[in-house]
BALO-149846 format. One line per 8 residues: for each residue x, z, y of C-alpha. Coordinates in Angstrom, 3 decimals. Layout:
X,Z,Y; ...;
This chain:
187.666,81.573,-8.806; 189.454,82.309,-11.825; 191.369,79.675,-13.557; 189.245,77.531,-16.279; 190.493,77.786,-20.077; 191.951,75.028,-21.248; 193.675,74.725,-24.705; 195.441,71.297,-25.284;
195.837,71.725,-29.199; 194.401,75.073,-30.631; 195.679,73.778,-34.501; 198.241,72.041,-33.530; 199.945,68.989,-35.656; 197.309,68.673,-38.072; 195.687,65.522,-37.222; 192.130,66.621,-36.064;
189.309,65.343,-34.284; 185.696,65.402,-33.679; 185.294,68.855,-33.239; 182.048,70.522,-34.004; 181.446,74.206,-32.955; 178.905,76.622,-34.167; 179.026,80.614,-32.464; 177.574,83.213,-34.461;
178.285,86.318,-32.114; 181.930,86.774,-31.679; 182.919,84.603,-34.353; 182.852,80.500,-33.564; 183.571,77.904,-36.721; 184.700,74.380,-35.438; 184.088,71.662,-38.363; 186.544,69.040,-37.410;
187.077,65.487,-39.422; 190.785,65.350,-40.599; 193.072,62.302,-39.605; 194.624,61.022,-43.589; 198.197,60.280,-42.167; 200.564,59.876,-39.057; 201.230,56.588,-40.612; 198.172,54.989,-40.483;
198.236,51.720,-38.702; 195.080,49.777,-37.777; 192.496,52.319,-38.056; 190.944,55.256,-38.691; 191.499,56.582,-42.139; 189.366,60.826,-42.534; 189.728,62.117,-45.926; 187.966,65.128,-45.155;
186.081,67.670,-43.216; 188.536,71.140,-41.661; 186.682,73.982,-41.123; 187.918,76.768,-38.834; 187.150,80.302,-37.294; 188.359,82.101,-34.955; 187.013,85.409,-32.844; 188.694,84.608,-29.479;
188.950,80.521,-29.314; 192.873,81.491,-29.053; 193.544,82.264,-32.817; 192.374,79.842,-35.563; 192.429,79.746,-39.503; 191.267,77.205,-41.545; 188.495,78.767,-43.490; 187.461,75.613,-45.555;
187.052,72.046,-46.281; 184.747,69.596,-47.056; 185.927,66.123,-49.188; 183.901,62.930,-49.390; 183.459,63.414,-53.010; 181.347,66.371,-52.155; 178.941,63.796,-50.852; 177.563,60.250,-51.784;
180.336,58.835,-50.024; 182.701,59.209,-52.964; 186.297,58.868,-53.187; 186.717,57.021,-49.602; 188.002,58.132,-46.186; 185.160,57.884,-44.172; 184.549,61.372,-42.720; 183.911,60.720,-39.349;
182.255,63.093,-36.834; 178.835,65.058,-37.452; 177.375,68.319,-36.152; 176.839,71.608,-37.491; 173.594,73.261,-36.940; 172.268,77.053,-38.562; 168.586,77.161,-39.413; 167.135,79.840,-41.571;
170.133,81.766,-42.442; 171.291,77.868,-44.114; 173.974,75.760,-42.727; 173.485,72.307,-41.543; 176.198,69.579,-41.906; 174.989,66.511,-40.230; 178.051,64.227,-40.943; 178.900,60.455,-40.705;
179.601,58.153,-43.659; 182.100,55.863,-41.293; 179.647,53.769,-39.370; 177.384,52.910,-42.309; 175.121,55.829,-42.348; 174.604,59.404,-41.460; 173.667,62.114,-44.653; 173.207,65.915,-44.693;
175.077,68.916,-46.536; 173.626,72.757,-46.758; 175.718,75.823,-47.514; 174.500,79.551,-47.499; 177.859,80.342,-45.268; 179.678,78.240,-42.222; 182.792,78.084,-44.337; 180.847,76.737,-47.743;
180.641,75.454,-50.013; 178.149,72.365,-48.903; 175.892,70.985,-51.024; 174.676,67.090,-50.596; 170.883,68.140,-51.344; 169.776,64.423,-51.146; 172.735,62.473,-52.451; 171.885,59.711,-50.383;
171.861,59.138,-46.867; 169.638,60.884,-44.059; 169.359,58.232,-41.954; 170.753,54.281,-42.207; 170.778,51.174,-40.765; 166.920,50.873,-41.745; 166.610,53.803,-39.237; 168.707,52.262,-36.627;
167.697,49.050,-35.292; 169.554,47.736,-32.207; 172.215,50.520,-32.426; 174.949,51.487,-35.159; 173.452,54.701,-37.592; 176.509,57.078,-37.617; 177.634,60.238,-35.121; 175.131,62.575,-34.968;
174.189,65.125,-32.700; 170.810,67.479,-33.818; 168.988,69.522,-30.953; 166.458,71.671,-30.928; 164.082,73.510,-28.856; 161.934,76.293,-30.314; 160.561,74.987,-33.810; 161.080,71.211,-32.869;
164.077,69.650,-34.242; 165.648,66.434,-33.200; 168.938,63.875,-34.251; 170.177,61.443,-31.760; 172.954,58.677,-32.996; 174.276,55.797,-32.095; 176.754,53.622,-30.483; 176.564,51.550,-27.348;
173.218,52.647,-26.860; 171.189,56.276,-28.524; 168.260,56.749,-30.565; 166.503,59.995,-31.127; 164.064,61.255,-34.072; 162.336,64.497,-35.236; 163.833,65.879,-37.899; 161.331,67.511,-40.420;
160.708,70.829,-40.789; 163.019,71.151,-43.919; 165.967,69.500,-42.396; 166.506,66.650,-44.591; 164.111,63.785,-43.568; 163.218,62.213,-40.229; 159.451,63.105,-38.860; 159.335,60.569,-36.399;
160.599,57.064,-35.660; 163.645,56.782,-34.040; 163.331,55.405,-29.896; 165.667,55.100,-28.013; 167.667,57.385,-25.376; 168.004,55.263,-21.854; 170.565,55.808,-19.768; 170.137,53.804,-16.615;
172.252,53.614,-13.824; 171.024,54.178,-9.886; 169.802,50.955,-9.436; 167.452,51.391,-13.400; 170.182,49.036,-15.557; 171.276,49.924,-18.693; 174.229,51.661,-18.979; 176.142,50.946,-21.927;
177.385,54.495,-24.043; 180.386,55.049,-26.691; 179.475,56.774,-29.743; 179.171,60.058,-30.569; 176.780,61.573,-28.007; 176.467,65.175,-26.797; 173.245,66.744,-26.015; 172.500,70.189,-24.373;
170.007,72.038,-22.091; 171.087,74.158,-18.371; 168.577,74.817,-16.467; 165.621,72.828,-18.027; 167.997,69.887,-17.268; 169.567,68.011,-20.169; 172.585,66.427,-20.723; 173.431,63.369,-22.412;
177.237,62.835,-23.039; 179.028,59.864,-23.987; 182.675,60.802,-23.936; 183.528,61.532,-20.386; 180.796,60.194,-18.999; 177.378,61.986,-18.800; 173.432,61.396,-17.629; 170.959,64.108,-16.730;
167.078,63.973,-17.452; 164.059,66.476,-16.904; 162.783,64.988,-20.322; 164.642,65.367,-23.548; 163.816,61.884,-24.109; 165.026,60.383,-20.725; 165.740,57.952,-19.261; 168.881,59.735,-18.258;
170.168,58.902,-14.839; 173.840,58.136,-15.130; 176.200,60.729,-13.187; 179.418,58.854,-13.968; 182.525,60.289,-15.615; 182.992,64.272,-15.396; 186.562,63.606,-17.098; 187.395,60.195,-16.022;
190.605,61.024,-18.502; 189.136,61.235,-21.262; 187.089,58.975,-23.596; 187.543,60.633,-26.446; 184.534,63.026,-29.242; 183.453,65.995,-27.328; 180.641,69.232,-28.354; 179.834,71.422,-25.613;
178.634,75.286,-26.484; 178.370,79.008,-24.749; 180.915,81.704,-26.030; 180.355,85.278,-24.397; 178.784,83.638,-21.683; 180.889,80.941,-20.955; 180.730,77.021,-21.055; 182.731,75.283,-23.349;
183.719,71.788,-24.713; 186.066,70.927,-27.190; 187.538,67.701,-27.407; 189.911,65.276,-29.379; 192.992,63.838,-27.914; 195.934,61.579,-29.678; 197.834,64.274,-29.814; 200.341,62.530,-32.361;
198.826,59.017,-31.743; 195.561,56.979,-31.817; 195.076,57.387,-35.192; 196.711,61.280,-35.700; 194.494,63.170,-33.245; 194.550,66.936,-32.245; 191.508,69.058,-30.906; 191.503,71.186,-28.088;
189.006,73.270,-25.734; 188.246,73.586,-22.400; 186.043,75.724,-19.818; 183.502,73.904,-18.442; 181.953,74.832,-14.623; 179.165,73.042,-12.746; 178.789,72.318,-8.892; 175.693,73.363,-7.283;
173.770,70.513,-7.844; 173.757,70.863,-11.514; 176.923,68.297,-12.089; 179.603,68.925,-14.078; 183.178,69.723,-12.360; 185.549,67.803,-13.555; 187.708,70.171,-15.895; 190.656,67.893,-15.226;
192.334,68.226,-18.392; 195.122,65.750,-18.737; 197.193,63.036,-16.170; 196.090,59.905,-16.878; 199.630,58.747,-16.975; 201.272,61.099,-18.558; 202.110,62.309,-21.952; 204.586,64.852,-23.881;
205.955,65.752,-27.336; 207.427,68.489,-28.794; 208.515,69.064,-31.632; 207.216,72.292,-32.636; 205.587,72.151,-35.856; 206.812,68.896,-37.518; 208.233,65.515,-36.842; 205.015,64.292,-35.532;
204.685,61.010,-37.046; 208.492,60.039,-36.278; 210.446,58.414,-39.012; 213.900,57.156,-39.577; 214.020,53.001,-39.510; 217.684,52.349,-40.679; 221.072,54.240,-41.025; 220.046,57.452,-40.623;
217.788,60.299,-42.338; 215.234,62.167,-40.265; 213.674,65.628,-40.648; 212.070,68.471,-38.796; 214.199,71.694,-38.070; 212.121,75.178,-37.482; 214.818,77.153,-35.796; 215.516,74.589,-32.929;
211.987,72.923,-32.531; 213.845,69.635,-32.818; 213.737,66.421,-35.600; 217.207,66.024,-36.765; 219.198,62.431,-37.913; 222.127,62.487,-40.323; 223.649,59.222,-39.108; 225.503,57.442,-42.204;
225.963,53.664,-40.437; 225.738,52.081,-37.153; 222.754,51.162,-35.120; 221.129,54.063,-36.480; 217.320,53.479,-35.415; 214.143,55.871,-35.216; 210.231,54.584,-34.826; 207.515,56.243,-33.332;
203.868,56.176,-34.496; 201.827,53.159,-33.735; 199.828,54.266,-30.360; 201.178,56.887,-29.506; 200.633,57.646,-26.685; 196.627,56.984,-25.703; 197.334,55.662,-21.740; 198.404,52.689,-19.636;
201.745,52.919,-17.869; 201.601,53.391,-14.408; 203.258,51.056,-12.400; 207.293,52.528,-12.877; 206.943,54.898,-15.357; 210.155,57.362,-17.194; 210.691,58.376,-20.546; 212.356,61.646,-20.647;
214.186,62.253,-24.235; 215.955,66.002,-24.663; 218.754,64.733,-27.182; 221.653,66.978,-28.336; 224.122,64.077,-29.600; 226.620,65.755,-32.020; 228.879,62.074,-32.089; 230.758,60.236,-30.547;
228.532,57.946,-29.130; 228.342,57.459,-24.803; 225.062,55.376,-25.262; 221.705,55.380,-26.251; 218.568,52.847,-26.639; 215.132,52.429,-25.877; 213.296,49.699,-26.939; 209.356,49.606,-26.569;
206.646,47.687,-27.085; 203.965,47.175,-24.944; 200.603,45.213,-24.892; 198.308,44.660,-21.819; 195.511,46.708,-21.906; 192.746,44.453,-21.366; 193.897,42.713,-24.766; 190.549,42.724,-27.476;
190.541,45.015,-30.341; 194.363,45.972,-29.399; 194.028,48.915,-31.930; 193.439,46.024,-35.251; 196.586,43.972,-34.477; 199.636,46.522,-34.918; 202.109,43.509,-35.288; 205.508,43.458,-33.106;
207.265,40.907,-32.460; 210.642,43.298,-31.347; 212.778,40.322,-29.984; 209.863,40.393,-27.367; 210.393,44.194,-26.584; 211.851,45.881,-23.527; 215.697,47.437,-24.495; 217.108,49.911,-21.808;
220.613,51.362,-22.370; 221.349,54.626,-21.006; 224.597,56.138,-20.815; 224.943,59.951,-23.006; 227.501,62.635,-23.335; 229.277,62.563,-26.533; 229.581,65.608,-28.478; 227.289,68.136,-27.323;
225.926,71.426,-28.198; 223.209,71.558,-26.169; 219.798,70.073,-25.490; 220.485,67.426,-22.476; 218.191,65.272,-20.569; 217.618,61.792,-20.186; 215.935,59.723,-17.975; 214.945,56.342,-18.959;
213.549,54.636,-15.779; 211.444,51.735,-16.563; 209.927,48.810,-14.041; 207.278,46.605,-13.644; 205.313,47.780,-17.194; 201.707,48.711,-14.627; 198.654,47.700,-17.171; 200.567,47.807,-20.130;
199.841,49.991,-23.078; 202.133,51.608,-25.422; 202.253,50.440,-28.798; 205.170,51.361,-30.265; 208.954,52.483,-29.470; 212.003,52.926,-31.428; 215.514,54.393,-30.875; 218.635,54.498,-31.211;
220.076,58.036,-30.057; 223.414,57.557,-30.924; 224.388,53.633,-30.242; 227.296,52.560,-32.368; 228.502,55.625,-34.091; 228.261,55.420,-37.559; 228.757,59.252,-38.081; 227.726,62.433,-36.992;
224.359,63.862,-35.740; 221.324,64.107,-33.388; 218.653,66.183,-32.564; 215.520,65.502,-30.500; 213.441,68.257,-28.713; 210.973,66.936,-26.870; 210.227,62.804,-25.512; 207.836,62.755,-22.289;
206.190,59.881,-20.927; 206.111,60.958,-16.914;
């Protein structure tokens, strides 16, 4: 069997997610919501809508945008995810409004410009009793259109013929496990048809149904990696998905795509896309959310792939992100950091914060208390001109989430400079 596609970040560093893919022939356009900053703390901040193209899933431009002042939402960052659909030589842009509501835009092209033909939402909370009216997914089968939306638990509607108003009232999408309980499903569903089954997909977990409007019988997780906004579609006669990660952090996500095969009973194989307890940055493109805390500048540098320091006083500290990493440590994990240390310091440190991840709502409390942090010391050569590797062996940190770390790379020197390649979570 040939070796699945899988792309990890195919436009890299620009805080992406929810991507959306539409194939007309050889061409495919992804609409993908755009992460506002690295920097954001406590929650998800979209400012607008990316569009891209590209003619072989390898090589992407951005061929457009879409803002929130293009819609009723106004001047806010609430683009969250939505679904693009082609109907009639138009172009459908089903597209949250946060979690409030869900409205439509129409364009005569996939790249734009859209048009908010109702200037007011599609469907809302008057739509959406006993769920949440926001992530959209429409489906259709010859002339019958449908949305399906929701949170925790999916609703589906006809769509009328034009597009822009519902033809039906919303019911709801089960999904019940083996023994005919509820099973309770993220947001942002997925919804496609193989082999007169269909396919209901809540992250990495997925139900099948005969009927398009279930119940679904729960299959479990096909990526039991990943939670995160997924589309599934056929290029050249392949399946797809593409899929969000935290490629920076939580909150500065990248979008990637993989191949998707299914075992002879109709389940999906698991595309096994990423180690649960693993993750890795380079520093290819930009400093990734990395900034300089005290006594030292901090900026990216092209020609080495690396973010630089200056060091101009002592204890010169670097922060990561807030969540950056999107996993649980395993039980003794290492931090690998690929320093060149241009000073005469013989030491570096580590210090990280961790919470357990059972804690409620982790994501709204990005407080630190950093006397409470874990501090490892690790022992560096001085002077270098090359990239050297560090180990930073860590015990005991099994259940515990990643919030935050910051370093020192050069521990008491108060001049010289540093340069970071890569740091990898193994």
């Amino acid at each position: 069997m040939n070796e699945r596609l899988f792309i990890e970040s195919f436009f890299p560093e620009n805080g992406l997610a929810d991507p959306h893919a539409l194939v007309e022939g050889d061409d495919i356009y992804v609409i993908c919501g755009h992460d506002e900053s690295p920097y954001t703390i406590d929650t998800w901040r979209m400012d607008k809508w990316i569009i891209l193209k590209s003619n072989n899933l390898i090589d992407w431009k951005q061929v457009g945008e879409i803002l929130p002042t293009d819609t009723y939402i106004g001047d806010e960052p609430n683009c969250w995810a939505g679904n693009l659909k082609k109907k009639n030589d138009k172009y459908y842009w089903f597209f949250s409004n946060k979690f409030h509501n869900i409205g439509v835009l129409v364009a005569d092209k996939p790249e734009g410009p859209y048009i908010d033909v109702l200037g007011h939402p599609l469907v809302d909370k008057n739509n959406a009793i006993g769920t949440t009216p926001y992530d959209p997914v429409v489906y259709y089968e010859g002339d019958d259109w449908y949305i399906v939306f929701g949170a925790g638990k999916y609703m589906i509607a006809k769509l009328a013929d034009d597009l822009l108003s519902l033809d039906s009232e919303p019911q709801f999408l089960e999904m019940l496990d083996e023994n005919g309980n509820h099973v309770r499903t993220g947001d942002k569903p997925s919804l496609f048809k193989r082999n007169d089954l269909y396919y209901l997909v809540s992250g990495g977990r997925y139900g099948i149904s005969k009927n398009l409007f279930g119940p679904y019988k729960y299959q479990g997780y096909f990526a039991p990696n990943s939670n995160e906004h997924n589309d599934f579609f056929i290029y050249k006669g392949k399946d797809y998905m593409t899929c969000e990660f935290p490629e920076t952090s939580f909150f500065y996500r990248g979008v990637g795509i993989v191949e998707i095969q299914f075992n002879e009973d109709c389940t999906i194989k698991d595309p096994k896309i990423h180690k649960l307890n693993e993750r890795k940055w380079k520093f290819e493109y930009s400093t990734r959310g990395y900034h300089a805390l005290n006594g030292t500048t901090l900026e990216w540098v092209s020609n080495s792939k690396s973010i630089k320091g200056v060091i101009h006083e002592k204890e010169a500290t670097i922060e990561s992100p807030i969540w950056p990493a999107g996993i649980t440590f395993k039980e003794n994990p290492e931090i690998e950091l690929k320093l060149k240390n241009q000073t005469d310091a013989t030491q570096l440190e580590l210090i990280i914060a961790t919470v357990d991840r059972n804690t409620p709502n982790r994501l709204k409390y990005p407080e630190i208390d950093w006397n409470e942090a874990i501090s490892i010391i690790v022992d560096i050569a001085p002077n270098s001109n090359d990239f050297l590797s560090y180990i930073v062996k860590l015990e005991g940190l099994g259940n515990q989430h990643l919030k935050r770390f910051r370093i020192k790379p050069a521990k008491n020197a108060d001049t010289g400079e540093f340069y970071i390649s890569e740091i990898n979570i193994l």
